[in-house]
SEKOL-917433 format. One record per residue (C-alpha): y, z negated, x negated; residue number from 1. Coordinates in nm, 3 decimals. Layout:
N
+---------+---------+---------+-----+
!      yy !      zz !      xx !   k !
+---------+---------+---------+-----+
!       Y !       Z !       X ! NUM !
...
+---------+---------+---------+-----+
This chain:
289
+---------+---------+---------+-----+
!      yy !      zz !      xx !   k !
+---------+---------+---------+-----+
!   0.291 !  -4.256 !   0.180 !   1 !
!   0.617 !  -4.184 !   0.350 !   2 !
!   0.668 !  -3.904 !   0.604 !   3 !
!   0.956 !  -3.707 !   0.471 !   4 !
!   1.016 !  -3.537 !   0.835 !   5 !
!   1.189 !  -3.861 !   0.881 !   6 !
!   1.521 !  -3.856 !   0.752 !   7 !
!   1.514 !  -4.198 !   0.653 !   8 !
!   1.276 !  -4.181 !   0.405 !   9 !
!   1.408 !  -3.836 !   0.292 !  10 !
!   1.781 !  -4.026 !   0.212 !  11 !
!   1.561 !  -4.334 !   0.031 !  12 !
!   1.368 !  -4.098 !  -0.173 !  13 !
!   1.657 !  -3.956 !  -0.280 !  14 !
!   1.925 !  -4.233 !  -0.307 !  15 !
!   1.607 !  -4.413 !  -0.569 !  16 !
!   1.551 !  -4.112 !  -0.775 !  17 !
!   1.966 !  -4.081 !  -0.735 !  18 !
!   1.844 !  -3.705 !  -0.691 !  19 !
!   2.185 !  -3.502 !  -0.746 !  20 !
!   2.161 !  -3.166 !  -0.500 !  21 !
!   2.233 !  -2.873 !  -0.702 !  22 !
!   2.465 !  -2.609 !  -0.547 !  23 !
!   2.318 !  -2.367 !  -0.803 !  24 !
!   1.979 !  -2.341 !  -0.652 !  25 !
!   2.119 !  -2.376 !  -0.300 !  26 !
!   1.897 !  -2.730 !  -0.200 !  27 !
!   1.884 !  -2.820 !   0.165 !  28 !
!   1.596 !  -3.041 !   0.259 !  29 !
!   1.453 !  -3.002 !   0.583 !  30 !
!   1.445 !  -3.330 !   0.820 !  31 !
!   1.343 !  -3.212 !   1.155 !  32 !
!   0.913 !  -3.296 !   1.250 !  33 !
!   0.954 !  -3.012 !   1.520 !  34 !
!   1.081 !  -2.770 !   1.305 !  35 !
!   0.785 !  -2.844 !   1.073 !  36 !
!   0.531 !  -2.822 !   1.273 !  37 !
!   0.667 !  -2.505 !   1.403 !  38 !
!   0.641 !  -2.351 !   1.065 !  39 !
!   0.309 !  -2.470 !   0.992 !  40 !
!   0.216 !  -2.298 !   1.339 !  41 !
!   0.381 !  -1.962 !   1.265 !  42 !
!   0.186 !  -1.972 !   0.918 !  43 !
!  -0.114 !  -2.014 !   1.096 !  44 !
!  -0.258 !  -2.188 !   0.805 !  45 !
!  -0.594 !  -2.313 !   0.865 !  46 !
!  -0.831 !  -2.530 !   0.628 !  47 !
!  -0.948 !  -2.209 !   0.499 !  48 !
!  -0.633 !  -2.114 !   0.312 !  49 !
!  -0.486 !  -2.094 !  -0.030 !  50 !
!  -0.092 !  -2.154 !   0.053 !  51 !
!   0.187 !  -2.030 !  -0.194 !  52 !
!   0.506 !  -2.259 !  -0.172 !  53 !
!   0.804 !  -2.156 !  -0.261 !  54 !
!   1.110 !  -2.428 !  -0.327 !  55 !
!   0.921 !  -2.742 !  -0.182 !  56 !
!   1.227 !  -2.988 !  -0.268 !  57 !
!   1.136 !  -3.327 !  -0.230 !  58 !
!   0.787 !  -3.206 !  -0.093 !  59 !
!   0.848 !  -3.259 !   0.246 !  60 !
!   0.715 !  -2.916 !   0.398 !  61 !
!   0.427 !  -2.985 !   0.128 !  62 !
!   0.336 !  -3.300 !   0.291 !  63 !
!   0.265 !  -3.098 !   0.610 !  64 !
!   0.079 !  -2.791 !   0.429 !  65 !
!  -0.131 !  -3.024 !   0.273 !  66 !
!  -0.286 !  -3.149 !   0.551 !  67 !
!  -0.391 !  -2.879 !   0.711 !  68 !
!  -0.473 !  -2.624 !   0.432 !  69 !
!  -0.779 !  -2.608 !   0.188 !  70 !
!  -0.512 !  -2.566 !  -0.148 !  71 !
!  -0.164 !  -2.553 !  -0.171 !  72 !
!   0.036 !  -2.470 !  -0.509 !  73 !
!   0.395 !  -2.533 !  -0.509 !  74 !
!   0.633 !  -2.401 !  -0.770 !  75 !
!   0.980 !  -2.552 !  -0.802 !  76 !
!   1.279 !  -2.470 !  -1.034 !  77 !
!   1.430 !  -2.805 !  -1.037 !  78 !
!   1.272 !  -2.999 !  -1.275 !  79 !
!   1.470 !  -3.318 !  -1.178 !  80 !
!   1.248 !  -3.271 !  -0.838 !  81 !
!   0.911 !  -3.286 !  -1.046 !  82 !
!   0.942 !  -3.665 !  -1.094 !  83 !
!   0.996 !  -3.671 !  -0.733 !  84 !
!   0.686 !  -3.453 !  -0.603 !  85 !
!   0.481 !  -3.619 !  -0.822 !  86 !
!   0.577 !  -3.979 !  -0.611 !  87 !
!   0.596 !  -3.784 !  -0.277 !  88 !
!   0.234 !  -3.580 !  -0.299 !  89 !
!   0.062 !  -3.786 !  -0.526 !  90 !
!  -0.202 !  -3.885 !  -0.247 !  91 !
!  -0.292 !  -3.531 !  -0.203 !  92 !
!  -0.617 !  -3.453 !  -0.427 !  93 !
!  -0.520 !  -3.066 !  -0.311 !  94 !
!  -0.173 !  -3.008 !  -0.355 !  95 !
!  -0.068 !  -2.891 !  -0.740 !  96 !
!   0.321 !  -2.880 !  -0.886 !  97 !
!   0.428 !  -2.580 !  -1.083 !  98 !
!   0.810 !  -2.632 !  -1.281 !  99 !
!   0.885 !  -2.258 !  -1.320 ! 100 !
!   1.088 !  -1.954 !  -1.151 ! 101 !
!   0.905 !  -1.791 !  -0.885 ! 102 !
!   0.997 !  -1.475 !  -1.011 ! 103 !
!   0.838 !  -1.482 !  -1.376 ! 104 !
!   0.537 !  -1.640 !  -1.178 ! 105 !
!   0.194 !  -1.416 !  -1.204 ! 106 !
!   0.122 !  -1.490 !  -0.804 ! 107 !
!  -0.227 !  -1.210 !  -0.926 ! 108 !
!  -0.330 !  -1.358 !  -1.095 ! 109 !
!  -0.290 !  -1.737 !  -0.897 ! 110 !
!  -0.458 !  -1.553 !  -0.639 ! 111 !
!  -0.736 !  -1.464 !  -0.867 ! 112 !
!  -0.783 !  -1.808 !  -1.015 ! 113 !
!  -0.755 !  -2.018 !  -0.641 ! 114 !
!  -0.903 !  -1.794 !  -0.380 ! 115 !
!  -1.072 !  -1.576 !  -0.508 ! 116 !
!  -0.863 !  -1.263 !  -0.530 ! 117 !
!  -0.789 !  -1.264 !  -0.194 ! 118 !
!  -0.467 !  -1.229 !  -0.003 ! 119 !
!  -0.275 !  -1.585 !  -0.029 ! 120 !
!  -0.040 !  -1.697 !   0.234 ! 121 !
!   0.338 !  -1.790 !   0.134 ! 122 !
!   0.539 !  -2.051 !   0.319 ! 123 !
!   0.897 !  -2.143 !   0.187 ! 124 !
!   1.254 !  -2.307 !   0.298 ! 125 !
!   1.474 !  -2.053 !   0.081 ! 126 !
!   1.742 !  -2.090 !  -0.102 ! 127 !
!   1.948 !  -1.913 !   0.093 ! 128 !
!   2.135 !  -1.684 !  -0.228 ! 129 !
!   1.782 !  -1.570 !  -0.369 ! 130 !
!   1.569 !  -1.494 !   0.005 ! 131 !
!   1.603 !  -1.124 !  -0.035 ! 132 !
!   1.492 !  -1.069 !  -0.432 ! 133 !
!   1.190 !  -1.315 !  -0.349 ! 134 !
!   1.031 !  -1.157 !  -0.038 ! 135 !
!   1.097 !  -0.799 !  -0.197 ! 136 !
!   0.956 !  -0.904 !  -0.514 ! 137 !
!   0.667 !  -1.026 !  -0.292 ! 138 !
!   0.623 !  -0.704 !  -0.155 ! 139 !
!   0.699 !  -0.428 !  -0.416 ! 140 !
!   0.483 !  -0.568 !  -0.680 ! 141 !
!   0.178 !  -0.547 !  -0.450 ! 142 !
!   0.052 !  -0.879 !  -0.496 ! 143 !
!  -0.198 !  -1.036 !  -0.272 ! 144 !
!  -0.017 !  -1.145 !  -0.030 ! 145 !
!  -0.142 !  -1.199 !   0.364 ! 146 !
!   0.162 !  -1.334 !   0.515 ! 147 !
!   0.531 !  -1.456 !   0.419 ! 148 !
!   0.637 !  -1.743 !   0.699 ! 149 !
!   1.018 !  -1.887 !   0.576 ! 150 !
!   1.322 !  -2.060 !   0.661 ! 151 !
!   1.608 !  -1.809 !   0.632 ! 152 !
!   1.961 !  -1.775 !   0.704 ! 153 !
!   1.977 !  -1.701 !   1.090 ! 154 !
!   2.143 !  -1.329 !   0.989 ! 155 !
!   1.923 !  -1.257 !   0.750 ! 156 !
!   1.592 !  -1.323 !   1.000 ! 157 !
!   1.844 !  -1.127 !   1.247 ! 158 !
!   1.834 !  -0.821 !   1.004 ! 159 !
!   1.485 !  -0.811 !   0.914 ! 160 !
!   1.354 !  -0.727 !   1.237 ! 161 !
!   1.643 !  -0.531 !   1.370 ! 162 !
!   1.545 !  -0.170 !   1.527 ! 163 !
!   1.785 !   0.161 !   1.475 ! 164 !
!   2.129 !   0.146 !   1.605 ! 165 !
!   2.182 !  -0.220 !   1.619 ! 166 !
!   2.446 !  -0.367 !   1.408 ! 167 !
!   2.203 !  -0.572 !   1.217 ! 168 !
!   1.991 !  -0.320 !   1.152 ! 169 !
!   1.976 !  -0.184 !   0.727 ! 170 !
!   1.817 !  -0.115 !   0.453 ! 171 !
!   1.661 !  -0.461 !   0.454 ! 172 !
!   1.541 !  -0.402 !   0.829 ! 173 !
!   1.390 !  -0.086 !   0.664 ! 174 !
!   1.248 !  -0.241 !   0.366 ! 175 !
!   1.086 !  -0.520 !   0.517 ! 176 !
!   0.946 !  -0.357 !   0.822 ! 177 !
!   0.776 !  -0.077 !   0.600 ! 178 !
!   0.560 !  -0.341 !   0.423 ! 179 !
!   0.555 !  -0.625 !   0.739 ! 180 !
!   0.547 !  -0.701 !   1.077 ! 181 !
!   0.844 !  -0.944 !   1.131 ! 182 !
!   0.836 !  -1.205 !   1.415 ! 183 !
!   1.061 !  -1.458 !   1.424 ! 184 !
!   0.908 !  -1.773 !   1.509 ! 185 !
!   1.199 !  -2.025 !   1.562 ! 186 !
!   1.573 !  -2.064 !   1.539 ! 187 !
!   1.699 !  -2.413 !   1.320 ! 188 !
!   2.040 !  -2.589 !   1.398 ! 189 !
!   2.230 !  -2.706 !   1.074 ! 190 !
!   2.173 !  -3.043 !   1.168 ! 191 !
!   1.801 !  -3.008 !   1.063 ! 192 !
!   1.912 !  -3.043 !   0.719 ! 193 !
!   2.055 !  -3.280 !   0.462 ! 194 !
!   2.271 !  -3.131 !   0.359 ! 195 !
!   2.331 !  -2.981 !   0.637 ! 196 !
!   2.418 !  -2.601 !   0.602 ! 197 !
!   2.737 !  -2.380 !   0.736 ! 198 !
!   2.532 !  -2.164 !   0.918 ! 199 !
!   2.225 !  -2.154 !   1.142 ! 200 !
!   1.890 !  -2.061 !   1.032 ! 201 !
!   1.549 !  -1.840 !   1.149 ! 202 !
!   1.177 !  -1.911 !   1.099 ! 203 !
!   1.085 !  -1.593 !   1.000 ! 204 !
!   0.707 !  -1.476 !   0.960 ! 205 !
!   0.597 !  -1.159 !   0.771 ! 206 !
!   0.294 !  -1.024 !   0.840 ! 207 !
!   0.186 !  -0.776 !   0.595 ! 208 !
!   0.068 !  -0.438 !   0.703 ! 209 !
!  -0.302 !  -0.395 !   0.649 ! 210 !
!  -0.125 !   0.028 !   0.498 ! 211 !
!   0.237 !   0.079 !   0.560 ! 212 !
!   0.348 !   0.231 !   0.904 ! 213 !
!   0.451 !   0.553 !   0.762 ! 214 !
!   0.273 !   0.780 !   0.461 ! 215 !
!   0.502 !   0.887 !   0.203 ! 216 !
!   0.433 !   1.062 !  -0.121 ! 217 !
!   0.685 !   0.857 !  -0.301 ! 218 !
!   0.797 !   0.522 !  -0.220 ! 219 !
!   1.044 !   0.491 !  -0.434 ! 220 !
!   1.179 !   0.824 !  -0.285 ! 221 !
!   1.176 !   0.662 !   0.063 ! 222 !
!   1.359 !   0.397 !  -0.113 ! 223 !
!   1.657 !   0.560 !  -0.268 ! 224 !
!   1.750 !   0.730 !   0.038 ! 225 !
!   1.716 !   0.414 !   0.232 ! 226 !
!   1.978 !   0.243 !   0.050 ! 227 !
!   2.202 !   0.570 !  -0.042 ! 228 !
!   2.198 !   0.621 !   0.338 ! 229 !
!   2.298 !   0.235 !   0.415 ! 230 !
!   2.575 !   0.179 !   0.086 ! 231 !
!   2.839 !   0.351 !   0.302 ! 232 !
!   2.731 !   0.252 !   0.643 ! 233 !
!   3.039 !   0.471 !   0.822 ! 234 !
!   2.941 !   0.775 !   0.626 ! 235 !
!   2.721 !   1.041 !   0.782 ! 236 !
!   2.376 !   1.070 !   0.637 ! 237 !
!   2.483 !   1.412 !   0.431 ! 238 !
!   2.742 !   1.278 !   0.298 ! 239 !
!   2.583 !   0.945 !   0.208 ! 240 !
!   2.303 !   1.102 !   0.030 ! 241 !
!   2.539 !   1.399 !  -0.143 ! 242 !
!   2.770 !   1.097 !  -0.284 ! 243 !
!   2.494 !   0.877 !  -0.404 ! 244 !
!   2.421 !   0.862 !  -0.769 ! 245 !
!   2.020 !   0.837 !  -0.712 ! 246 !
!   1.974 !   1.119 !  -0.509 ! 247 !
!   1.909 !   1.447 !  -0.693 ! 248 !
!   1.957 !   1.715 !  -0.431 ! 249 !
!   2.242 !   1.968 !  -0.354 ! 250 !
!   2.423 !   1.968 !  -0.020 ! 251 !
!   2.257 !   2.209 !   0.131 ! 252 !
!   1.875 !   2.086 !   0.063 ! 253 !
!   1.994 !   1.782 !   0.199 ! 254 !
!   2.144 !   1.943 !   0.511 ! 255 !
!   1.812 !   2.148 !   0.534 ! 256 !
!   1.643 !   1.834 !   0.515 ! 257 !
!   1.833 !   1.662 !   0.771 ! 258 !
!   1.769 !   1.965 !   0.979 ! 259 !
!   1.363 !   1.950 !   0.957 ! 260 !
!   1.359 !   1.610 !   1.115 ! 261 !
!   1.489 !   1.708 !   1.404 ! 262 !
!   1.875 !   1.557 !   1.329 ! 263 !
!   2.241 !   1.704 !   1.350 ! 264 !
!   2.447 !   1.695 !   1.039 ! 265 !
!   2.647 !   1.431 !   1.205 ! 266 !
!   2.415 !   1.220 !   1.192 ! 267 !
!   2.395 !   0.871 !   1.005 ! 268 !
!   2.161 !   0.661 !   0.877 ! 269 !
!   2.199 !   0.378 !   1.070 ! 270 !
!   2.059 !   0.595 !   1.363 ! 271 !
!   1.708 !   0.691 !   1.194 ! 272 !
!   1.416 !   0.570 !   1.221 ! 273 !
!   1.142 !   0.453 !   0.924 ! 274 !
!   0.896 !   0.727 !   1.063 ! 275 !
!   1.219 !   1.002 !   1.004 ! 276 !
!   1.329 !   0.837 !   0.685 ! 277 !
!   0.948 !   0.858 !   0.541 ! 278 !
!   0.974 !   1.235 !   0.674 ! 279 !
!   1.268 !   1.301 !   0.504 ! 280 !
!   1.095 !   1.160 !   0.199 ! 281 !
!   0.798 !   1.340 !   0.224 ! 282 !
!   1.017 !   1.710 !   0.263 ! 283 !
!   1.233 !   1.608 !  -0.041 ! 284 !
!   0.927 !   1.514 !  -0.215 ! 285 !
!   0.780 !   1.874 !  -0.127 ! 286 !
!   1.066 !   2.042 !  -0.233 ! 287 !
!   0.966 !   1.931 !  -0.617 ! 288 !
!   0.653 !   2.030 !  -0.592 ! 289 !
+---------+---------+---------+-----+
């Protein structure tokens, strides 16, 4: 069977099956070994694990999963790359090939059915467009999920593991960091791919907090002032969360609020922390009770 991490079989595979890339679901097929064994080493998947993949293309991260994990289920939304899988990982007795959306996929009850219950590990080379719905989706819905290792847009790994007061640093940095520990475990040139994209990309490994690093009373609290403090980044924080649509308070609860963690009205959001943004949750929350 044909190593895909050589790019000459990856171009024969797909000049014979006169594969067509598809802007729409934003295919770029990985071609560097290195970069594959890196991302089978920042998994840290072992012949003990259930692997989720996400997007495997022309199977050529799959090739590499399957060797060294116990099961691996990969669901792709292309079906003019199911022909192709089905050539590419045909050898392997423990690899299986699921045509659908990742996002209308039950990943509970996958988890249920292949190991057990138990937390599954997710690898994936995202398309770049859809990296943020998928890992939230991951995350906010709970599922059983031990670890998230991808291939991300070099800005977006950037982002996710930014710390207060950085430019990078958002409601995604937020977001992800109050579910995960993010570690990023490699940076990828363009030329890694065909086709090759405009801009560099980020191994990326999420590992998922055993209970988030804060306590709040209502996530989705934390939540809404996360992004009303972040949708007009110059803004200060009061006057973030007094102009935002999702956040019920009046001026001067929030300025209170502001106030009992410690801050100065000037302040803005950019500058606080998770542990002061899951405070400021937790008083707002109090304040309805």
């Amino acid at each position: 069977m044909a190593d895909l991490g050589n790019p000459k079989n990856t171009i024969e595979m797909i000049q014979k099956h006169q594969f067509a890339f598809q802007k729409k679901f934003g295919q770029n097929f990985l071609i560097d070994p290195h970069v594959l064994d890196k991302i089978i080493r920042a998994a840290g998947v072992t012949k003990d694990d259930f692997v989720l993949e996400i997007g495997p293309g022309i199977g050529t991260l799959t090739q590499y999963l399957a060797e060294t994990a116990r099961q691996v289920m990969a669901v792709e939304i292309d079906e003019n790359l199911i022909p192709i899988l089905n050539e590419t990982l045909g050898g392997y007795g423990n690899v299986s090939v699921m045509n659908e959306d990742i996002l209308k996929v039950d990943i509970n009850k996958m988890a249920e059915e292949h190991n057990g219950g138990q937390p599954i590990k997710v690898v994936a080379n995202l398309p770049y467009y859809i990296t943020t719905p998928i890992i939230m989706g991951l995350f906010e819905n709970h599922v059983p999920v031990e670890s998230i290792t991808v291939m991300v847009q070099k800005e977006v790994a950037d982002r996710m593991q930014a710390g207060p007061g950085s430019k990078d640093y958002g409601a995604l940095s937020l977001a992800v960091q109050y579910y995960a520990e993010a570690y990023i475990a490699a940076n990828v040139p363009p030329n890694c791919f065909i086709p090759r994209p405009n801009v560099g990309s980020a191994v990326i490994r999420l590992t998922r907090h055993k209970k988030p690093p804060v306590y709040v009373a209502d996530e989705g609290l934390l939540f809404s002032l996360i992004r009303a403090s972040f949708n007009q980044r110059r803004k200060t924080l009061l006057n973030g969360l007094n102009n935002s649509a999702y956040i019920s308070y009046s001026k001067e609860q929030i300025q209170e609020g502001i106030a009992h963690i410690g801050q100065p009205p000037s302040v803005r959001g950019e500058a606080l922390t998770l542990e002061q943004f899951g405070k400021l949750a937790n008083y707002f929350s109090d304040l309805q009770n």
